[in-house]
N, C-alpha and C positions, 0 to 999 in steps of 0.2 A: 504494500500500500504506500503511495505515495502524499511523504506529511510535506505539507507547503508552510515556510514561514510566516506567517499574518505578516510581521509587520514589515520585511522585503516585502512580500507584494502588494501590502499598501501606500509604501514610498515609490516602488515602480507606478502605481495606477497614480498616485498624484503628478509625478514627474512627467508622466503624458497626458494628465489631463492639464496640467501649468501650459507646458508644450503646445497643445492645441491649441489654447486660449491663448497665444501670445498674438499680438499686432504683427501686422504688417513692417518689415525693415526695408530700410532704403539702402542702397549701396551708389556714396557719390564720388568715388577715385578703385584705384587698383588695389588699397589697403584694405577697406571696405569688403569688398569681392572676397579677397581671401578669409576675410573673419567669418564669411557668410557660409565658404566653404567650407569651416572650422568647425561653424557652428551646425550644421548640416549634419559633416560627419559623426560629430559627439551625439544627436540627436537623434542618427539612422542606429548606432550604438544600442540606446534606447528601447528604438522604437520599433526596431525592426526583427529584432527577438520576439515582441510582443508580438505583432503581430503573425508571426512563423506558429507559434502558440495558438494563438486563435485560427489562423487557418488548418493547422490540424487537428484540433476539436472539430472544428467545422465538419473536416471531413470523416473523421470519427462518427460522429452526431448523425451523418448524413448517409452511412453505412448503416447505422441502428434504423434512421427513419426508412431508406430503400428500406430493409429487409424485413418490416416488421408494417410494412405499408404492402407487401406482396410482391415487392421489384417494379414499383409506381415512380419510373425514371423523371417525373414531374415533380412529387415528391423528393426525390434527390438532390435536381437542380434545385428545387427552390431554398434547399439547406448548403449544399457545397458552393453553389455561384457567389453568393455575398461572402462567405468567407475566404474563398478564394482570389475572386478580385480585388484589385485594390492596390495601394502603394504600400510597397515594402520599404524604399528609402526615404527621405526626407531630402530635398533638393533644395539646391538657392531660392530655384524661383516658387516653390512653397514658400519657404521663408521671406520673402520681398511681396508674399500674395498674389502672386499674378494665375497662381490656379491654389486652389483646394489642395487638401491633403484627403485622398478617400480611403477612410482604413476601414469600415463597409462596402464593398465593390457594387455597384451596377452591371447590369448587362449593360452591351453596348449602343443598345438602341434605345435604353433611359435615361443616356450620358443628356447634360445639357445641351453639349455643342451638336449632339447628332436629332432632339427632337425640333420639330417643326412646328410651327404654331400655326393652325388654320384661321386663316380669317370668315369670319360669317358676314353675311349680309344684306 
């Protein structure tokens, strides 16, 4: 059985939810830039275990639902895709805001960039 330290993983889950919630940085010279990619990598560090964790629960999880759902591959997707997708590192331009950090994945056809918005009239 595996025992988890409470309070590591409640310093980890704060440190990514701080993480999340931080603002937008600006980078204005080539010093900038690098702190960015400093701060990046310490953060992928982080962040990116976590989430390696979560996406193989996921698929764990997603193993119990197929087989206990009949082999209902709808049921499958709907537990391994979110977990799966998604950003694994943390990059500059997350950190400067220019895109989202998705550590819940979309398919790709409920990205924002790819829907379409009908016009009525």
């Amino acid at each position: 059985m595996i025992r988890l330290n409470t309070m590591r993983v409640s310093v980890m889950l704060g440190v990514l939810v701080l993480a999340l919630q931080a603002g937008p940085v600006r980078a204005e010279d080539g010093a900038s830039e690098a702190g960015l990619g400093t701060a990046a990598a310490i953060s992928s560090l982080i962040y990116g275990p976590v989430k390696i964790v979560y996406s193989l629960l996921g698929t764990v999880f997603g193993g119990f639902a197929w087989a206990l759902s009949g082999g209902d591959t709808e049921v499958l997707s709907a537990v391994v895709t979110p977990a799966i997708r998604g950003d694994y590192v943390v990059t500059p331009s997350i950190l400067r805001g220019e895109r989202p950090l998705e550590f819940i994945g979309r398919r790709p056809e409920y990205r924002e960039e790819t829907v379409v918005l009908e016009e009525v009239y």
